[in-house]
N, CA, C and O atoms as a GROMACS GRO file, in nm:
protein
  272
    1UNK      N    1  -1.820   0.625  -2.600
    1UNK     CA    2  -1.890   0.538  -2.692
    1UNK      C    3  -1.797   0.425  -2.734
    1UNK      O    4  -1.681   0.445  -2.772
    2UNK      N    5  -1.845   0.326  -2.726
    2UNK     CA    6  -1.753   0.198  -2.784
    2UNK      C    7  -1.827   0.170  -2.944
    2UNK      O    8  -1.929   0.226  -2.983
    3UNK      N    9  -1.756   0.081  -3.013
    3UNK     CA   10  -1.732   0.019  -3.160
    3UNK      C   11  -1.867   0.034  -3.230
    3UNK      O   12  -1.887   0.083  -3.341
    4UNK      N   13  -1.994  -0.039  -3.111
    4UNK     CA   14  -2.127  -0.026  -3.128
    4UNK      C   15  -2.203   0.109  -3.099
    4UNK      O   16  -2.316   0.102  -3.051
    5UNK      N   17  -2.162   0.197  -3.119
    5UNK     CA   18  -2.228   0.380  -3.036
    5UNK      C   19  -2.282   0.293  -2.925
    5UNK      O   20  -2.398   0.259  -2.951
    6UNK      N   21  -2.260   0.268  -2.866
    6UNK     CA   22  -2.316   0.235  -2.736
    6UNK      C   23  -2.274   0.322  -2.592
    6UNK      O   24  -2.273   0.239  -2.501
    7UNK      N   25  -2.248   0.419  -2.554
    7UNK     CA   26  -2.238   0.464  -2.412
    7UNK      C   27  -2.209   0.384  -2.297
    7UNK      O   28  -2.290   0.332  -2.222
    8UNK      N   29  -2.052   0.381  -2.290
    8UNK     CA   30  -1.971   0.251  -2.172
    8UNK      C   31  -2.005   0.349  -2.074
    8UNK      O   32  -2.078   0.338  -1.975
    9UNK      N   33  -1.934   0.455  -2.119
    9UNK     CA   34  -1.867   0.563  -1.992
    9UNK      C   35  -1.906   0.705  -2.006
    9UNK      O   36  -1.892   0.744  -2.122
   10UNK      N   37  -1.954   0.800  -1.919
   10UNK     CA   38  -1.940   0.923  -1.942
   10UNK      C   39  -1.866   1.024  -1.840
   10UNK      O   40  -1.828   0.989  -1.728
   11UNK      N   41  -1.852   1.134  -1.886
   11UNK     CA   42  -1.745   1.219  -1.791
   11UNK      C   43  -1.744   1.370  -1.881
   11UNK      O   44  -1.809   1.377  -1.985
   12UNK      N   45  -1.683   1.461  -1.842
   12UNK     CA   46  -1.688   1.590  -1.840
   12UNK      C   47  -1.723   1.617  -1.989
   12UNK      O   48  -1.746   1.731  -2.030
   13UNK      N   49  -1.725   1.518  -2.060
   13UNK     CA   50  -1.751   1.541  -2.202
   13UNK      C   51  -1.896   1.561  -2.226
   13UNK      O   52  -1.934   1.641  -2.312
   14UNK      N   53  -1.987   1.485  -2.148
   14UNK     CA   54  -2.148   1.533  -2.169
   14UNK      C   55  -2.192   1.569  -2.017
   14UNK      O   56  -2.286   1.522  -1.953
   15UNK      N   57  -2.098   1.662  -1.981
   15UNK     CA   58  -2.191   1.746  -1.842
   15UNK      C   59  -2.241   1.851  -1.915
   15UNK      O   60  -2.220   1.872  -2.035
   16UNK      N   61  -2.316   1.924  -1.829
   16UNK     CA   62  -2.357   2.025  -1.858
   16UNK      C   63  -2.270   2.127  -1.840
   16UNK      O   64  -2.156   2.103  -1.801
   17UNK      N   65  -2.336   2.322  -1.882
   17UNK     CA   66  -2.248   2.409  -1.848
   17UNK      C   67  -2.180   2.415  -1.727
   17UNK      O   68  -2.070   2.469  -1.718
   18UNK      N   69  -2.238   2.363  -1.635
   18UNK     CA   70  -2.218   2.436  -1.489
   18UNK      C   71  -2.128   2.315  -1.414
   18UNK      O   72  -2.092   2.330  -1.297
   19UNK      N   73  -2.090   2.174  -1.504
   19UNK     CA   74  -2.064   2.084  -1.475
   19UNK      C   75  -2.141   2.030  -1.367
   19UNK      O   76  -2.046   1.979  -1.308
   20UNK      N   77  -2.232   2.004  -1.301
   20UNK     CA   78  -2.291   1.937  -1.202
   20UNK      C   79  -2.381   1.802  -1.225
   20UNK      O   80  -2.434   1.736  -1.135
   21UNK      N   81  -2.386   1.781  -1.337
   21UNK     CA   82  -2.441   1.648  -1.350
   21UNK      C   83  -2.393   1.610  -1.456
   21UNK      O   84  -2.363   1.684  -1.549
   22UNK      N   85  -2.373   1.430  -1.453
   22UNK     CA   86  -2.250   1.304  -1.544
   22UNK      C   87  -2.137   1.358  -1.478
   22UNK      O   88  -2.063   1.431  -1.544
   23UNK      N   89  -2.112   1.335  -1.363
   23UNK     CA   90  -1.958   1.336  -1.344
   23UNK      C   91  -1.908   1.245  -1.221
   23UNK      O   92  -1.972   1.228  -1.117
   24UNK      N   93  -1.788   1.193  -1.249
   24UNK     CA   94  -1.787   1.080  -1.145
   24UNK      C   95  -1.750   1.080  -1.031
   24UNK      O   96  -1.654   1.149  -0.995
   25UNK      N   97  -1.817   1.004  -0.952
   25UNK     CA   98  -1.807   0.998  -0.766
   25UNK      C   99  -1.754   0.929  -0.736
   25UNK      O  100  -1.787   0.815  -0.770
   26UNK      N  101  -1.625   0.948  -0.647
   26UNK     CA  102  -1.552   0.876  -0.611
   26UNK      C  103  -1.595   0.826  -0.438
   26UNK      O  104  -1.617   0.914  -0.354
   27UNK      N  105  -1.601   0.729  -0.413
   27UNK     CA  106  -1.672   0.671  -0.272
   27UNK      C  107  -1.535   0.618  -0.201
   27UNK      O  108  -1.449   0.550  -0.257
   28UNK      N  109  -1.534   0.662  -0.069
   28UNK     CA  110  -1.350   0.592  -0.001
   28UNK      C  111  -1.433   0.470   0.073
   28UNK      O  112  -1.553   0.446   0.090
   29UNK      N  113  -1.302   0.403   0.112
   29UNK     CA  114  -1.315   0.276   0.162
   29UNK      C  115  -1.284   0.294   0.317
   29UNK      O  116  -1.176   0.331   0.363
   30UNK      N  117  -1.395   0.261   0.388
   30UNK     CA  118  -1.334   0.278   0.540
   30UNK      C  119  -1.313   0.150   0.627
   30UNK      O  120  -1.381   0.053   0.593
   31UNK      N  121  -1.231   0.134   0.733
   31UNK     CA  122  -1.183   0.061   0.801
   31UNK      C  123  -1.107  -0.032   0.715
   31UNK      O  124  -1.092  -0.043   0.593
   32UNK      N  125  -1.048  -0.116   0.854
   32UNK     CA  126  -0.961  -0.193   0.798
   32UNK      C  127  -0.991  -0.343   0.868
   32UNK      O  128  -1.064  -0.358   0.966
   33UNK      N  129  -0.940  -0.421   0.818
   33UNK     CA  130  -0.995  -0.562   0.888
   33UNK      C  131  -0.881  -0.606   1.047
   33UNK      O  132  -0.784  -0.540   1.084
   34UNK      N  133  -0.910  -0.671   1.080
   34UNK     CA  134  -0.815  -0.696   1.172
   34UNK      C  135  -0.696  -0.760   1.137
   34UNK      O  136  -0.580  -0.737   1.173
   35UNK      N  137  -0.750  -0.859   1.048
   35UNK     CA  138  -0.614  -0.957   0.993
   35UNK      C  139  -0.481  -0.879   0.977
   35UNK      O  140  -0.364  -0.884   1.015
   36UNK      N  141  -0.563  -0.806   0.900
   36UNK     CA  142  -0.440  -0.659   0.835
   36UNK      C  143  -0.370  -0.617   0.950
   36UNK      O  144  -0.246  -0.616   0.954
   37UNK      N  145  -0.435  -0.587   1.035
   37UNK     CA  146  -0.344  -0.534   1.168
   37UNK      C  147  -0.267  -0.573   1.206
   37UNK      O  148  -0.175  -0.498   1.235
   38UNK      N  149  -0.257  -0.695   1.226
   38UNK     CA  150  -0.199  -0.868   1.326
   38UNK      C  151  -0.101  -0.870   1.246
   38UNK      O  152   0.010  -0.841   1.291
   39UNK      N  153  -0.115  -0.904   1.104
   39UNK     CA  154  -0.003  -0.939   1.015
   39UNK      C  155   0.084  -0.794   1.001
   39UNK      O  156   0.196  -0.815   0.955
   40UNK      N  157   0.062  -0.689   1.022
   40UNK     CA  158   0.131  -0.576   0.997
   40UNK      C  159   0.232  -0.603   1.149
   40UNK      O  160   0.355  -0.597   1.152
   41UNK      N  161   0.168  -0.623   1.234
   41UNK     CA  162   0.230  -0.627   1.368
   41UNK      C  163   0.331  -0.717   1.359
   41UNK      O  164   0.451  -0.694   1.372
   42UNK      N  165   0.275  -0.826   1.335
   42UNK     CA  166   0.398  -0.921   1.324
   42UNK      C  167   0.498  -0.891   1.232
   42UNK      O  168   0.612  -0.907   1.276
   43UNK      N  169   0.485  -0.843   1.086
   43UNK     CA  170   0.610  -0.785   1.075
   43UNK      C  171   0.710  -0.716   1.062
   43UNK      O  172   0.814  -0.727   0.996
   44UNK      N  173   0.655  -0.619   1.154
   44UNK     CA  174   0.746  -0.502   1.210
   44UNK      C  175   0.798  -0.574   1.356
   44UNK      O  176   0.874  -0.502   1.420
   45UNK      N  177   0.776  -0.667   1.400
   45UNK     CA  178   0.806  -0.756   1.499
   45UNK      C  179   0.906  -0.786   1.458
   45UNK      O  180   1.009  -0.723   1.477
   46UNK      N  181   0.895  -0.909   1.382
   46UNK     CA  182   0.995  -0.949   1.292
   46UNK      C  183   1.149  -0.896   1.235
   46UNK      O  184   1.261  -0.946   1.227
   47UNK      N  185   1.080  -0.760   1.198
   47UNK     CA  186   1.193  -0.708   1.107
   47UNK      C  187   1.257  -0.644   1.186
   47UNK      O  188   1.357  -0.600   1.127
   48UNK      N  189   1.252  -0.589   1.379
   48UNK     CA  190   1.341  -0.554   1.482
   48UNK      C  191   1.416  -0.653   1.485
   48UNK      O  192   1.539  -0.650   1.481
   49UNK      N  193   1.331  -0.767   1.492
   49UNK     CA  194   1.433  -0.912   1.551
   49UNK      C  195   1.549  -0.903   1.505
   49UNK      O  196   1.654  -0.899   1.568
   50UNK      N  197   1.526  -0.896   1.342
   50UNK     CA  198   1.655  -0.935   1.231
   50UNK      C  199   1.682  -0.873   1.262
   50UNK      O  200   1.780  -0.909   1.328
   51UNK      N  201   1.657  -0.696   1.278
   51UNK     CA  202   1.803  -0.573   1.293
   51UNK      C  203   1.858  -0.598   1.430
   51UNK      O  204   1.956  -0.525   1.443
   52UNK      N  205   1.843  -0.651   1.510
   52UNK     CA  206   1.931  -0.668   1.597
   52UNK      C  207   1.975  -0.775   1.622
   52UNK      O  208   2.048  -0.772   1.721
   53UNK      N  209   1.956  -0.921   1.553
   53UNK     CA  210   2.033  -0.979   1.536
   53UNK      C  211   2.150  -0.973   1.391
   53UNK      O  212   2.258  -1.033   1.392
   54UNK      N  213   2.114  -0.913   1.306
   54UNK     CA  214   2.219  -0.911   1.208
   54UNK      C  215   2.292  -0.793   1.295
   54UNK      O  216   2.402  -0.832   1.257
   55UNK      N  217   2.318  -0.708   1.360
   55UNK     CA  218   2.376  -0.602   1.441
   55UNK      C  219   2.475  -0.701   1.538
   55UNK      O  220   2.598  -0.690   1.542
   56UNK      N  221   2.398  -0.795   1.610
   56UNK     CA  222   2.498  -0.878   1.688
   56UNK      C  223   2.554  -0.994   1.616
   56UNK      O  224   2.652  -1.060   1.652
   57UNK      N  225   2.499  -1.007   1.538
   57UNK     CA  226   2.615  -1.136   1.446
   57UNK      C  227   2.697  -1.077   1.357
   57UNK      O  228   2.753  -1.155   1.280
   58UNK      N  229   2.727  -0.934   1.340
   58UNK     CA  230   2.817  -0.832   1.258
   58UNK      C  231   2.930  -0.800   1.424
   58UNK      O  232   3.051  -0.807   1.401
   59UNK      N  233   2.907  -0.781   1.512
   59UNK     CA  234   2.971  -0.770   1.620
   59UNK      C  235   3.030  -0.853   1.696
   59UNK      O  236   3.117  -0.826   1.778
   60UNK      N  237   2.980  -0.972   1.670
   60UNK     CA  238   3.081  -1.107   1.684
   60UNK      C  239   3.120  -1.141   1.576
   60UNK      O  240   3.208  -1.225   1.589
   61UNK      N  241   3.099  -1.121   1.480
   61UNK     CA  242   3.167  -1.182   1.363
   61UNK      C  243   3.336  -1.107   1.407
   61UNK      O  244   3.445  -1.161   1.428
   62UNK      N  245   3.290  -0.957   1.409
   62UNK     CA  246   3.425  -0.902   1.414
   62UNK      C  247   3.494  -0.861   1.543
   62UNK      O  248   3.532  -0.746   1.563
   63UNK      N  249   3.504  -0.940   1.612
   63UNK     CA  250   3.535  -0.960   1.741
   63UNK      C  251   3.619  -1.105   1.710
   63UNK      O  252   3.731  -1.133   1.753
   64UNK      N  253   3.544  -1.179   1.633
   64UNK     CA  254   3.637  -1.318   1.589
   64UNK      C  255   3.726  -1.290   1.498
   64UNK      O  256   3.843  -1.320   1.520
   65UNK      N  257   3.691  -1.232   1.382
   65UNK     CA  258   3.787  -1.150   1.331
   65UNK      C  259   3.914  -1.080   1.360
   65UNK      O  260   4.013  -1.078   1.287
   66UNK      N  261   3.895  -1.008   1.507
   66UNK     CA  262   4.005  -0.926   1.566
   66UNK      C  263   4.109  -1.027   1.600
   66UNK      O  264   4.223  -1.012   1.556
   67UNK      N  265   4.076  -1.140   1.684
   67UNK     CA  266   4.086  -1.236   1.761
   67UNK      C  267   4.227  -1.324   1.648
   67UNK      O  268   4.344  -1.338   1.683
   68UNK      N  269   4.178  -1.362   1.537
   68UNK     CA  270   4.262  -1.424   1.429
   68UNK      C  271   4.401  -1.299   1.413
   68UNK      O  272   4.491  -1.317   1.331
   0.00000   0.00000   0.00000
């Protein structure tokens, strides 16, 4: 009940004994769009690239390093 007794919301507070009716349904969400896919792809794409280039610019760095 809100400010006005008015009834926003109900839930286990006015079910009945047996609880089977006022109680809330939860509905799932299915699929996924494609966009979502593409952009997920790309950046796990991405984020190999960097690990193996920060891997080879840590391996020449210290190779130039040795070198001095």
């Amino acid at each position: 009940m809100n400010s006005a007794d008015h009834e926003v919301a109900y839930g286990e507070t006015t079910t009945d004994v047996k609880r089977t009716s006022n109680l809330f349904q939860i509905h799932g969400i299915t699929g996924r769009h494609a966009s979502l896919d593409i952009a997920a792809g790309i950046f796990s794409a991405v984020s190999v690239i960097y690990l193996f280039g920060f891997f080879f610019m840590e391996k020449r760095r210290s190779k130039v390093s040795e070198q001095s």
